[in-house]
C-alpha positions as CSV (number, residue, x, y, z in Angstrom):
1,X,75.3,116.7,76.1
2,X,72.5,116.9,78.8
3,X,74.6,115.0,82.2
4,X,72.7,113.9,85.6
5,X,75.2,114.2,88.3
6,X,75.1,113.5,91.9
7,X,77.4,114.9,94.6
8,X,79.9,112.3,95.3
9,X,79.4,110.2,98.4
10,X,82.6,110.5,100.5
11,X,82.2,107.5,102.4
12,X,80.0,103.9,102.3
13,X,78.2,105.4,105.1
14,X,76.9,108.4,103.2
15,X,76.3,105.7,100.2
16,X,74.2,104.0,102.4
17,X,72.6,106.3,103.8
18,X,71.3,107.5,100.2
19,X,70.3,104.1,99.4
20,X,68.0,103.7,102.6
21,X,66.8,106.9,101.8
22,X,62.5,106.7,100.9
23,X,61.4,106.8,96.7
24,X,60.6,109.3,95.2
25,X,58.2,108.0,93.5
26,X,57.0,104.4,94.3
27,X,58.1,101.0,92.6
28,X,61.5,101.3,91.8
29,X,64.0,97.9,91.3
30,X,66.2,99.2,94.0
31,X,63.7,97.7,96.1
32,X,60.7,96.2,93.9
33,X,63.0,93.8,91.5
34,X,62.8,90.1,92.3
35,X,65.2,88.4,94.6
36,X,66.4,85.9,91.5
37,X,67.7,88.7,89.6
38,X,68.5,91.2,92.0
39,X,70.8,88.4,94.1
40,X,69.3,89.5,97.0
41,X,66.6,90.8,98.6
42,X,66.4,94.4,100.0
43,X,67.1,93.2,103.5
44,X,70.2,90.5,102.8
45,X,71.5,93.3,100.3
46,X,71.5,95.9,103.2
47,X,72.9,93.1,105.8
48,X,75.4,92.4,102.9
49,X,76.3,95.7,102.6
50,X,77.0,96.4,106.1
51,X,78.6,93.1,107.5
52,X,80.5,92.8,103.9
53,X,80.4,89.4,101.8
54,X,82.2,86.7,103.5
55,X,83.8,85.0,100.3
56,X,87.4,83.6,100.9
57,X,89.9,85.5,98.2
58,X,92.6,83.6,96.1
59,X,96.1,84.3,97.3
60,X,98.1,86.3,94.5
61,X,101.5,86.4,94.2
62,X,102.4,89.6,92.6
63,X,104.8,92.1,92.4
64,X,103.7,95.8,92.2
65,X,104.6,98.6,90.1
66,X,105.1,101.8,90.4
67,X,102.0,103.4,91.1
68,X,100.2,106.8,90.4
69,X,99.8,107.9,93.9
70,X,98.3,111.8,95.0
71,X,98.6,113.2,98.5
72,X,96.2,112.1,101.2
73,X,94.9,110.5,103.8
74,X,96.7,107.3,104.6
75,X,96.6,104.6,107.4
76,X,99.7,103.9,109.4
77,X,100.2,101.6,112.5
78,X,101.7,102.9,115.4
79,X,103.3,101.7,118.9
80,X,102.0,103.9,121.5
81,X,102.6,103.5,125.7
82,X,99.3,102.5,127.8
83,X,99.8,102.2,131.6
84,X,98.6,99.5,133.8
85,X,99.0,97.7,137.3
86,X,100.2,94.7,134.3
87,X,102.6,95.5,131.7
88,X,105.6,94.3,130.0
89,X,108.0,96.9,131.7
90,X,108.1,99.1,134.4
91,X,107.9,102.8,134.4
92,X,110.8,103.6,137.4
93,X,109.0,107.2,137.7
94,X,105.7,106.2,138.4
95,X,106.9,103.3,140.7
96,X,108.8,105.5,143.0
97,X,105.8,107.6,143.1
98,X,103.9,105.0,144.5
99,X,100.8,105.0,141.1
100,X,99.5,101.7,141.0
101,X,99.5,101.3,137.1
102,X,103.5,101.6,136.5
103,X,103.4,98.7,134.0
104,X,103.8,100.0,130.6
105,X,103.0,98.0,127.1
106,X,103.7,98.9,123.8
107,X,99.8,99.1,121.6
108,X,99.7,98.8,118.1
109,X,97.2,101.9,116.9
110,X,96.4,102.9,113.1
111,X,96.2,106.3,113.2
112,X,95.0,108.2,109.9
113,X,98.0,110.6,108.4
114,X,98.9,112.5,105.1
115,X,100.5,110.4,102.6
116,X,100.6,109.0,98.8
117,X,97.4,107.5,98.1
118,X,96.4,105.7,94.9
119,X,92.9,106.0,93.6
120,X,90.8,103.4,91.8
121,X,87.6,104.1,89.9
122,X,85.5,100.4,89.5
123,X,82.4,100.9,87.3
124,X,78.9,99.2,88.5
125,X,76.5,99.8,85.7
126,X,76.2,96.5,83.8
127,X,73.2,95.5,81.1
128,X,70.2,94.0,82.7
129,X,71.0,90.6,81.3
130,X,74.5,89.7,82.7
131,X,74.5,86.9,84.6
132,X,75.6,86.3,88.3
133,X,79.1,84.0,87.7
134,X,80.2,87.0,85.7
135,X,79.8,89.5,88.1
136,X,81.1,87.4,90.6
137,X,84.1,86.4,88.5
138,X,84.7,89.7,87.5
139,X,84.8,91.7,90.8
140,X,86.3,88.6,93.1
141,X,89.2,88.9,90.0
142,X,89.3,92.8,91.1
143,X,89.1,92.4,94.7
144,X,91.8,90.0,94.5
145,X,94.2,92.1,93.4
146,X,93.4,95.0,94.9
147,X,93.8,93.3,98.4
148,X,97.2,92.3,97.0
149,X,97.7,96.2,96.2
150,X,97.2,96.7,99.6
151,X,98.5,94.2,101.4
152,X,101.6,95.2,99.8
153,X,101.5,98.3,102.3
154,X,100.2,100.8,99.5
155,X,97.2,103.4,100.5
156,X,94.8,102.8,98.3
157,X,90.9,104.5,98.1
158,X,88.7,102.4,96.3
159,X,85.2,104.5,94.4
160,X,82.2,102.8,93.0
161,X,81.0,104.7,90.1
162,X,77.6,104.2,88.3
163,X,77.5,105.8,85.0
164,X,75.3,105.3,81.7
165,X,73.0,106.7,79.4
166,X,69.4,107.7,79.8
167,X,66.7,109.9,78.4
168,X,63.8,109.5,75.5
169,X,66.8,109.5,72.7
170,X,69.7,107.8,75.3
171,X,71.8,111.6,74.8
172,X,72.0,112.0,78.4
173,X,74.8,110.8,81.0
174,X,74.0,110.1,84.2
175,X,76.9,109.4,86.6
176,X,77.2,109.3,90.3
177,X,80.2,108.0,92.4
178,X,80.6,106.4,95.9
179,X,84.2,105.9,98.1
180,X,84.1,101.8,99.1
181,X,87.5,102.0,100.8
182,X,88.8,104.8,102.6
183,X,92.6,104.9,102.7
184,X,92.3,106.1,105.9
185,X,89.9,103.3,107.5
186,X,91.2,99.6,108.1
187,X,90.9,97.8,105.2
188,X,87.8,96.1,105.1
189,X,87.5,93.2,102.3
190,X,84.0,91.6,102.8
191,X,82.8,94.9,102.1
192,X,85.1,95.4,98.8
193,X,83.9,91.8,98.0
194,X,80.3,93.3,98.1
195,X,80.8,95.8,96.3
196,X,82.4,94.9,93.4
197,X,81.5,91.1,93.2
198,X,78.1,91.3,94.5
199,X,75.1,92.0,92.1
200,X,72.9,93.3,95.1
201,X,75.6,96.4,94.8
202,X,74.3,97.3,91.4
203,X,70.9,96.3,91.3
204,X,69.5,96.7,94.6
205,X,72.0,99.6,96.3
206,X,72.4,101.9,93.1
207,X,69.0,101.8,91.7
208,X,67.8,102.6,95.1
209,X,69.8,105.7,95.6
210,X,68.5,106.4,91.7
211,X,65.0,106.2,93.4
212,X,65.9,108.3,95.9
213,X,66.6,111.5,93.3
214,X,63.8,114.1,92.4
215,X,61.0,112.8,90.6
216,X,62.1,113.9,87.0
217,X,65.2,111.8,87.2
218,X,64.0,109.2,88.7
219,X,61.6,108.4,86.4
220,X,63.6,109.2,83.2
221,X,65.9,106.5,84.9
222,X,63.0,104.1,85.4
223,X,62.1,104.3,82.1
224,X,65.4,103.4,80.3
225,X,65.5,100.6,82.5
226,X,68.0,102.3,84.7
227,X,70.3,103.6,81.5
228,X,72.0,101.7,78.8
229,X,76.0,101.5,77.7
230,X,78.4,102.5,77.7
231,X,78.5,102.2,81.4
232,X,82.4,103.5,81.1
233,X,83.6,105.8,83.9
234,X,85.5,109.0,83.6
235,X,88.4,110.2,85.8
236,X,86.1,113.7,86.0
237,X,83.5,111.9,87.6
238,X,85.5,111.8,90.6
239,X,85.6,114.8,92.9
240,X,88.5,117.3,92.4
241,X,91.1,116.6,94.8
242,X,90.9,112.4,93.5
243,X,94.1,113.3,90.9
244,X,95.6,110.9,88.6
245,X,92.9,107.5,89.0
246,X,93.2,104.2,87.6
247,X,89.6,103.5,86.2
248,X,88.7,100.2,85.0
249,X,86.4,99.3,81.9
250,X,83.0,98.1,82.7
251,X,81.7,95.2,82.8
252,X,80.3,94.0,79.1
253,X,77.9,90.6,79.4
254,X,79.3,87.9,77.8
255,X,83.1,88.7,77.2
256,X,84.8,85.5,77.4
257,X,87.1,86.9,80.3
258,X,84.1,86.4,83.1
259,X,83.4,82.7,82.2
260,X,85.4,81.0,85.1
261,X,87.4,83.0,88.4
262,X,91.1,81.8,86.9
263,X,90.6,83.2,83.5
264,X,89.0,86.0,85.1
265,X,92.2,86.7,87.4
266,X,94.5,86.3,84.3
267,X,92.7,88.8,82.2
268,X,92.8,91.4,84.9
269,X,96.2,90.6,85.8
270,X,97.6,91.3,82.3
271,X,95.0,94.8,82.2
272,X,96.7,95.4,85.9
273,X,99.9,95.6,84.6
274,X,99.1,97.5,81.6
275,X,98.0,99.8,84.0
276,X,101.3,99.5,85.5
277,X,99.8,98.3,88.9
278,X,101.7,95.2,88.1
279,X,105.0,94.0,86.9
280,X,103.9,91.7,84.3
């Protein structure tokens, strides 16, 4: 089987960066589709992207399993000294020496370590005609417990992955991948909300960095209307060192799952702890 692959983007930044990037050839959706279907335009979903989606998050009460973690980069908080002339104790040394900031406090710092880090692979591809409640259902279900993942002090990397079929006879795989969450960053959630819940993510970000390619792929692209299922991800599509992912199925217009955010959040707590993210 023919496959289009990108280099993984390491970081939202770099994601970003390859979305804002010009077309390659003009009047692609990334930027040409209509605001109605899109969910956005080009501007909100770029101010989206980067000041994150301001939805509130259900609280879950969950416990967590035992999770598939690899080694690397983690977050960890820190107390570290800082001198001033104010402070909650006194440094005696620098007192008797007369230094006018003797005061010490005690600063909480994340620093960035090596550590167990658990993957997730989230898949944005999606057929044209899925509607907006189910993307938003679906990826607020996902952010929601994945904030609860981490909240519950794991290190957890969370990818984007756009994946499908293209070409005159749909035989060829496209797949690209992009890190949302950095286990090594401080956790931001309007920009997981974004990206998974958002349709903007999909069909204005993705597209665009679609348009972005050389001219052969973007226009195969184009003309499949930007691929068809399966949109499922692979744990290869990931780069080497990412061992050991949980990927989640793709999104499939009108599964009864998506309909409201409860059933949404029950479904994908009973696939989380089939998983074994979860104790059921």
């Amino acid at each position: 089987m023919t496959e289009y692959v990108l280099p993984p983007m390491m970081s939202w930044h770099e994601f970003l960066r390859a979305a804002q990037r010009p077309e390659t050839v003009p009047g692609g959706s990334g930027r040409g589709a209509s605001a109605e279907w899109a969910g956005a335009t080009w501007d909100e979903a770029m101010r989206l992207a980067v000041d994150g989606w301001p939805l509130a998050l259900r609280e879950a009460r969950v416990s967590v399993g035992d999770l598939r973690e690899r080694a690397g980069l983690r977050s960890v908080t820190t107390l570290e000294p800082t001198w001033d002339v104010t402070g909650s104790e006194v440094d005696v040394g620098a007192y008797l020496a007369g230094v006018p900031e003797c005061m010490v406090d005690a600063v909480p710092r994340r620093t960035s370590t090596r550590g167990r880090v658990v993957s997730f692979l989230i898949p944005a591809g999606y057929s044209f005609e899925t509607p907006h409640d189910e993307i938003r259902n679906r990826g607020l279900a996902l952010a929601t417990l994945c904030s609860a993942i981490i909240d519950a002090g794991h290190s957890v990397e969370i990818w984007s992955g756009d994946t499908g079929m293209t070409g005159p006879d749909f035989d060829r795989r496209y797949s690209a991948v992009a890190r949302v969450i950095s286990s090594g960053e401080p956790f931001d959630v309007g920009r997981l909300i974004f990206a998974v819940a958002h349709p903007a993510m999909c069909r204005r970000l993705w597209f665009s960095v679609w348009d972005a390619c050389d001219e052969e792929l973007s226009l195969t692209l184009r003309e499949t209307k930007y691929g068809r299922p399966p949109f499922t991800c692979e744990p290869t599509d990931l780069p080497p060192e990412v061992t050991d992912p949980y990927v989640f199925p793709y999104l499939r217009p009108g599964d009864p799952q998506w309909s409201d955010l409860d059933t949404a959040l029950d479904w994908c707590h009973t696939m989380f702890a089939d998983l074994g993210l979860l104790e059921a």
